[in-house]
N, C-alpha and C positions, 0 to 999 in steps of 0.2 A: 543855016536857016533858023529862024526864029520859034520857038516852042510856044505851040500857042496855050491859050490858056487852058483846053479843057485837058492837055496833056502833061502840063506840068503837076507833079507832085501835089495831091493832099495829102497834107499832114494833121489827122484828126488824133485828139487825147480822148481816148474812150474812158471816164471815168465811172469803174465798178464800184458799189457800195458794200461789198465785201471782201474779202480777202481769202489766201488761202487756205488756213488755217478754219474758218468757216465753212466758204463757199469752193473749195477746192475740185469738186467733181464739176459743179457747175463752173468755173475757169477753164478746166480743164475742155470742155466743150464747148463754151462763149469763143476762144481764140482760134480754131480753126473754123467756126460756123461765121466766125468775121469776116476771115478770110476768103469765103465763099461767095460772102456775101458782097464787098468790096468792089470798086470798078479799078481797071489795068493800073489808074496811077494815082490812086490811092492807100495809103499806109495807114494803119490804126495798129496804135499803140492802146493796150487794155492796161489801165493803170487801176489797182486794187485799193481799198481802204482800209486802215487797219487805228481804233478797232473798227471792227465792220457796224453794217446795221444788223442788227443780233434780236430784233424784241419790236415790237408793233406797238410803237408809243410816239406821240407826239415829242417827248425829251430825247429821245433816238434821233428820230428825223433833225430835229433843233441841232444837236452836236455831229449829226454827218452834213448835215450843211454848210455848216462854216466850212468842215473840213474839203468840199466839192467845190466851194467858191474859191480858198486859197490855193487849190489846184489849179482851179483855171487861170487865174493869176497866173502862175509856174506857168501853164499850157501856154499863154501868149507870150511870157517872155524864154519861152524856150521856142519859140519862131512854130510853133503848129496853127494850123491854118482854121480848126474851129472845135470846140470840146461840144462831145454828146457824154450828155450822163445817161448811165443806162438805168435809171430807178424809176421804177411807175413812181411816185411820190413827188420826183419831180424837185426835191427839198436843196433848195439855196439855187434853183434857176435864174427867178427872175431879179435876185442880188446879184449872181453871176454876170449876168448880162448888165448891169449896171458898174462892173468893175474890169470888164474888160471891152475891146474893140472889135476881137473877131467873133463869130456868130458861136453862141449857144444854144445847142437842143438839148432836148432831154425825151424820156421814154415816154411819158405818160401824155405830157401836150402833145407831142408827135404823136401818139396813137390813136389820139382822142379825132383830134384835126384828120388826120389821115380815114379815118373813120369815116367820116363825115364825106366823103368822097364816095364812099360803097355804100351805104345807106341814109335813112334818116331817122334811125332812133337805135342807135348802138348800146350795147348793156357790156359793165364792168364785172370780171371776177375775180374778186382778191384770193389771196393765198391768207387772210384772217380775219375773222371780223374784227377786230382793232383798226382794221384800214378800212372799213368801209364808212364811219363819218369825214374822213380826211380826203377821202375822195370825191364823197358830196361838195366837201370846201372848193376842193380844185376844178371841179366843172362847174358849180358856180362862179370863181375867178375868169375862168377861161370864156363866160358867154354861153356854157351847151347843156341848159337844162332842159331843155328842149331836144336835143340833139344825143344826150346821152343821159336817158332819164333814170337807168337802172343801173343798179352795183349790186350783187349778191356775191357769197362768199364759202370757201370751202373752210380748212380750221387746221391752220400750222404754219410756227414760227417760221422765220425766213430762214434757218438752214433746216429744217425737215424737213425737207422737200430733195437734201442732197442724194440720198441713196437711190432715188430715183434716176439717176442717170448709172449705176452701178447694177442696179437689180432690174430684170424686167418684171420680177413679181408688183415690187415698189411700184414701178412706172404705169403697170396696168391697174393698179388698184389708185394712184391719184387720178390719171387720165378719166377711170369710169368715174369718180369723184366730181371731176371739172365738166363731163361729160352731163352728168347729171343735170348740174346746175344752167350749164348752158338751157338744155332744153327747158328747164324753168323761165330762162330768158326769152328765147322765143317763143313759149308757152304767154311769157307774157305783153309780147308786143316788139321785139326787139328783134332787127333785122342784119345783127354785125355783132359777132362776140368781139368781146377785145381780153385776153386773160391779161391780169394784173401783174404783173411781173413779170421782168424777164427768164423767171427760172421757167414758171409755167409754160412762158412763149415759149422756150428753148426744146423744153421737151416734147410739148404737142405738135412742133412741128421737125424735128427729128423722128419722130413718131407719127406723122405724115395725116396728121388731124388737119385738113383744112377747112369743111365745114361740118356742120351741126344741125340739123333738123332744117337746110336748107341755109342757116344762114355761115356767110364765110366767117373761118378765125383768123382774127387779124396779127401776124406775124411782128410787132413791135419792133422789135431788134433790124428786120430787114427795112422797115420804114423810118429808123431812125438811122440807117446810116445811107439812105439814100436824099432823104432830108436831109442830112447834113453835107452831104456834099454837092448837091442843090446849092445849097445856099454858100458855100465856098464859092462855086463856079459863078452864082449869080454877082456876087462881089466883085469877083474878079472884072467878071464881063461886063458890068453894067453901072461897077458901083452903089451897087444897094447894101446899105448900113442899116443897124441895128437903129429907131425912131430914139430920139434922146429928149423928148419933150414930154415926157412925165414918169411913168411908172422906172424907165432905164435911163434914168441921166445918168451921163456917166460920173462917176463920185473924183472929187480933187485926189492927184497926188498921192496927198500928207491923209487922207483919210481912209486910201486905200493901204497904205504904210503900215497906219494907225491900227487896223483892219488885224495886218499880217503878223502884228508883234503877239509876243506869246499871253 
């Protein structure tokens, strides 16, 4: 008997923007909360980067970009069926999806998009304010100024937030943190948290945060690999490809080559 499509194997490259030398406690609990999160016949591979994203700067984002595109590269000629980057930032998506055929997600448009589903005016909180003008950029790109009008922000680097998955002292003192601000957001019109990153996600809802002064916290990580395997099975079944008539052509060859040399 034939294996139909929705049973056959996904094979998704989870690419992390840090490593473990970084982001070590947070791996350490992204890879089993994958697993949970996962349908029967799907496999995610959590692939790290090294060096990581270490510093809330536009030249960071720039140099883990490239480094998230030439994986995905790797990703499709190692036969994996669609790469989710797990970074709210989002940084070398929509390159990505211009160099390769199978479908790319990432955290932060998944979350945004998904958002949009549970309310109508969702608010972002970063883990620094260094990410909250880059955010503005990204929901402008995306269409949702309207739809995601607010970003506020707590204050620390992207590994201070590790010991937070080690201490529950840690954990109780960021959470009343993000806790705070949320209510800020619904204080000021805003009907859907989305926390900024997936370290944030990982532990509010480990820690069993789902909503906020009424409004729900949106769980990224479980929306982005339900989304992405959404979009495997839709391929598969239906034949729907990534649009290659502007923003994602796909790039020649020799430029994608060109791309990969050191």
């Amino acid at each position: 008997m034939a294996i139909s499509s929705a049973e056959r194997p996904i094979r998704i490259w989870w690419q992390s923007y840090v490593d473990s030398t970084l982001g070590g406690p947070y791996l350490e609990h992204l890879r089993p909360h994958l697993e949970r999160l996962r349908g029967p016949h799907t496999e995610i591979a959590v692939h790290e980067m090294t060096p990581p994203d270490s510093y809330a700067h536009p030249l960071m984002e720039l140099r883990c970009a490239r480094l998230a595109v030439q994986n995905a590269i790797r990703a499709e000629r190692e036969g994996y069926d669609a790469v989710a980057f797990g970074h709210m930032q989002d940084s070398g998506l929509w390159e990505a999806r211009s160099a390769v055929k199978i479908p790319v997600l990432s955290l932060g448009e998944t979350s945004m998009l998904h958002a949009c589903t549970l309310g109508t005016r969702a608010g972002i909180i970063t883990i620094n304010p260094g990410f909250v003008p880059g955010f503005f950029q990204q929901i402008a790109k995306y269409g949702l100024r309207q739809r995601v009008p607010y970003v506020l922000s707590v204050s620390y680097q992207p590994g201070e937030m590790m010991q937070s998955f080690r201490s529950a002292t840690d954990a109780t003192r960021v959470i009343a943190e993000f806790r705070a601000q949320a209510e800020r957001l619904v204080a000021q019109g805003a009907d859907v948290v989305i926390p900024g990153g997936g370290i944030p996600m990982l532990l509010l809802g480990e820690n069993q945060v789902r909503e906020i002064g009424g409004a729900p916290v949106l769980d990224g990580l479980h929306a982005l690999v339900k989304h992405t395997e959404t979009a495997v099975i839709l391929r598969r079944e239906s034949g729907l490809e990534t649009s290659r008539l502007a923003d994602f052509r796909l790039a020649p060859d020799q430029v994608v080559e060109q791309f990969l040399e050191p």
